[in-house]
N, C-alpha and C positions, 0 to 999 in steps of 0.2 A: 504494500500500500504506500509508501513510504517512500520507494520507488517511483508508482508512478507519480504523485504529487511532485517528487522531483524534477523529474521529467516533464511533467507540464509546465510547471514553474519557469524552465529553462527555456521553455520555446515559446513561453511568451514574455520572456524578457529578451529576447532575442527577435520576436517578432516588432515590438513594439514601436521600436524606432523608425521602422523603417514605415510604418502606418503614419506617422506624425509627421514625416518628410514632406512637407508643402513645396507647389512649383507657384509662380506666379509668370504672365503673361503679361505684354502691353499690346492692346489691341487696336487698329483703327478702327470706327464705328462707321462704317461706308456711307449709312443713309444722313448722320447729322455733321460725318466731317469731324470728329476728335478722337482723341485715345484715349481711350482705359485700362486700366490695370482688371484683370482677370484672372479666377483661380483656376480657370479648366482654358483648355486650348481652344482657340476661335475657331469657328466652324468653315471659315473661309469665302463665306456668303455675304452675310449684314457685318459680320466682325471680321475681319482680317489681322492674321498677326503682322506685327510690325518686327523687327529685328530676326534673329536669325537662332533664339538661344529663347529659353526658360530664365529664371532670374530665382534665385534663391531666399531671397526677403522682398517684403512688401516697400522697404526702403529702398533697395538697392532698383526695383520695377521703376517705381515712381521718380528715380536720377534719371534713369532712361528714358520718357517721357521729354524731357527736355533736350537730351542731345542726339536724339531723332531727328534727320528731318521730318521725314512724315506728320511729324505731330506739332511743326513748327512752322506751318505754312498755312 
């Protein structure tokens, strides 16, 4: 018994992190003309990704917004 509790124990500390790894996106809005920041991938329709990469914080998304062109015109 003891075992497995162990063994659960381990693969969900082991799972954990990688469930809480967030992506962020910066997206053009096609139909109103600006970017957003997005948690899930633009669908490539009304949203368009803008840059070439994912962004690891909601900080680091939001610098990108400004040294865009796309989002600066």
């Amino acid at each position: 018994m003891t075992k497995s509790l162990l063994a659960g124990a381990l693969v969900l500390g082991l799972a954990t992190p990688a469930l809480a790894a967030e992506e962020f996106f910066v997206a053009l809005d096609t139909t109103a003309n600006q970017c957003r920041v997005m948690m899930t991938q633009p669908d490539g329709v009304i949203m368009r990704m803008v840059g070439s990469a994912s962004y690891p914080s909601l900080d680091e998304a939001q610098a990108a917004i400004s040294n865009l062109p796309e989002c600066n015109s």
